[in-house]
C-alpha positions in Angstrom: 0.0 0.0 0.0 1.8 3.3 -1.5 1.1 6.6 0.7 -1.6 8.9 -0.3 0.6 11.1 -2.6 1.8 8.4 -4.7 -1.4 7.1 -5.3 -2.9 10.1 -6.1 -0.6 10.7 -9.3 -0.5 6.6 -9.9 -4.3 7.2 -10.0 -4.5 10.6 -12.0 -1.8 9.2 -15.0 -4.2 6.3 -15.3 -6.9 7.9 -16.2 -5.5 10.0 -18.8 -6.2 9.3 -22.3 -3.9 6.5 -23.5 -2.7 5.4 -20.2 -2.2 1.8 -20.8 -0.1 3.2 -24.3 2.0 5.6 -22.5 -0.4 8.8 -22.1 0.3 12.4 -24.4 2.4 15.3 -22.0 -0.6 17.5 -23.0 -3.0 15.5 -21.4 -1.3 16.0 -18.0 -2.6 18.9 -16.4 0.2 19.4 -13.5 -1.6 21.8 -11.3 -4.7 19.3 -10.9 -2.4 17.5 -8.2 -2.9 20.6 -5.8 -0.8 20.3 -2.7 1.8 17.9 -4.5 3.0 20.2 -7.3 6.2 21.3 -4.9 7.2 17.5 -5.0 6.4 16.8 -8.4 9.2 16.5 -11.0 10.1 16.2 -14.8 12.3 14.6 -16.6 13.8 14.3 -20.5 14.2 10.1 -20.7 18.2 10.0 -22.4 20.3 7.1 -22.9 21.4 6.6 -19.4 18.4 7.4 -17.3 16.9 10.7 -17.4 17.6 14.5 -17.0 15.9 17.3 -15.2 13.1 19.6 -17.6 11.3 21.0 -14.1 11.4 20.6 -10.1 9.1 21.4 -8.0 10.7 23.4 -4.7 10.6 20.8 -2.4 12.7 18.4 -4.7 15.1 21.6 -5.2 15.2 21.9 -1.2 15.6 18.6 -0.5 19.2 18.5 -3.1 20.0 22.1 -2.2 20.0 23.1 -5.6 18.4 24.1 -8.8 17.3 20.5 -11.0 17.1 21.8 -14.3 19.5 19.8 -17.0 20.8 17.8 -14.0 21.4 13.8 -14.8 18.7 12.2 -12.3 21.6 9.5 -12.0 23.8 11.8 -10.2 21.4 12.0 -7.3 21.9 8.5 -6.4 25.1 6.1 -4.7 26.8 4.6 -7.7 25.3 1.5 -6.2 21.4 2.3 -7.2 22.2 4.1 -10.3 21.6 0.4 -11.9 18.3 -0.7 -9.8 17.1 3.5 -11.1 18.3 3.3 -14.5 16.2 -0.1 -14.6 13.2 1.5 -13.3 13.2 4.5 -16.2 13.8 1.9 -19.2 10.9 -0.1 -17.2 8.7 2.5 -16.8 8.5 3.4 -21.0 8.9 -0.5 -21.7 5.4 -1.8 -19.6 4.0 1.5 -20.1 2.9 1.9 -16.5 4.5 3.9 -12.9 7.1 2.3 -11.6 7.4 3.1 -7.6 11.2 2.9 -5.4 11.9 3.3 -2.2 15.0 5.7 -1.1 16.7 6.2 1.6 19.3 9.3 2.5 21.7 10.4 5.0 20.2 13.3 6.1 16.5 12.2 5.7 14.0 11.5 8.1 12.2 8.1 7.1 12.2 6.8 3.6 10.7 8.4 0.3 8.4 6.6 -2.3 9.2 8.1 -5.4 7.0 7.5 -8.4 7.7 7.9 -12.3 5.8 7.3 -15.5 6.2 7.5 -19.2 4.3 10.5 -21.0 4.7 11.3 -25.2 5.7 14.2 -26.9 3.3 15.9 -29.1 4.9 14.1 -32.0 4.4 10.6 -30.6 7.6 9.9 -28.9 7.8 8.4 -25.2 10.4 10.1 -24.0 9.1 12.6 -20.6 8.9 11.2 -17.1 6.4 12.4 -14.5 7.4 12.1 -11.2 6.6 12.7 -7.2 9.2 12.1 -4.0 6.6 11.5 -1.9 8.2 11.1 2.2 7.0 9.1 4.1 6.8 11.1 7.4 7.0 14.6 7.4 10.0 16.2 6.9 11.4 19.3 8.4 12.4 22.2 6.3 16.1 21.3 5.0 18.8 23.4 5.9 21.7 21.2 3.9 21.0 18.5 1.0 20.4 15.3 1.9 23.3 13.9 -0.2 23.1 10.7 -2.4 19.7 8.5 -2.0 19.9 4.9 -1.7 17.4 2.7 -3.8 15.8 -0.1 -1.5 12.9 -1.2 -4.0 11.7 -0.6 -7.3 8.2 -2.1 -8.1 6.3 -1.6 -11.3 2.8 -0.6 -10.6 -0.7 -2.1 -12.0 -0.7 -4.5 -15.2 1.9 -3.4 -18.0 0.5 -1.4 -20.6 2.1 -2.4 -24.0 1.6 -5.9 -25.7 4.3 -8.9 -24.8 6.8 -9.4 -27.9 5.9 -11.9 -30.1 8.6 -13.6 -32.8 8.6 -12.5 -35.9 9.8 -14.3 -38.9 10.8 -13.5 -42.4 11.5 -16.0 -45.4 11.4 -18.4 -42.2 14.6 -16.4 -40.6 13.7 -15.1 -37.3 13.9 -11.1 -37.1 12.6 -10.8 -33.7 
């Protein structure tokens, strides 16, 4: 059972239009999430994981710094960057939120934090939306609580996009 905040934007990206295909950015309507916008993020999907478009100021306080073009990656001990890195490519690839569990330092409690895949106007699934959502509440920071610590990483509801299938051409498999 995920805390209130992450079910809340679990809940609102599944009923956009085209959830179970990976839902259009324009659908999203960021400021229907009320009292969360300060922990919501988002993120440009690249090659290795996924870079900062926006921050809300909670997510700014809590690294002591402005998020914008940052590598998500380089929030995290070198040993999660694998378990996160999974969780972005898993997030487009079953077309559904992917929830992890983080740990800090310098943090009170753990934080659920919540992505999922949205499309560019062209078609292209390539934008995260995401929410650090504590899990007790957390006094106003007055350093950055340094590199987070994946625990978990869980995909969330069925997957979205159809299994692979093998394909064959002149009898040679393709795929």
């Amino acid at each position: 059972m995920f805390h209130s905040g992450t079910q809340t934007l679990i809940d609102h990206w599944a009923a956009l239009p085209e959830a179970a295909r990976i839902p259009a950015r324009e659908a999203l309507e960021p400021l229907r999430l009320g009292r969360l916008v300060p922990q919501l993020f988002s993120a440009d999907r690249v090659e290795a994981g996924a870079t900062f478009r926006l921050a809300g100021a909670w997510i700014e306080s809590l690294h002591g710094q402005p998020m914008r073009g940052l590598s998500w990656l380089d929030l995290w001990a070198p040993e999660s960057r694998p378990l996160v890195a999974g969780a972005v490519v898993q997030t487009f690839r079953e077309a559904r939120p992917v929830v992890m569990v983080a740990e800090a330092d310098r943090l009170r409690g753990v934080l659920e934090i919540v992505i999922a895949p949205l499309r560019r106007a062209d078609g292209t699934p390539d934008r995260l939306i995401g929410l650090y959502q504590p899990a007790v509440e957390q006094a106003r920071r007055t350093e950055p609580v340094g590199p987070m610590t994946a625990r978990l990483s869980v995909g969330v509801g069925g997957a979205g996009r159809a299994s692979l299938t093998l394909a064959a051409l002149d009898g040679r498999r393709i795929a």
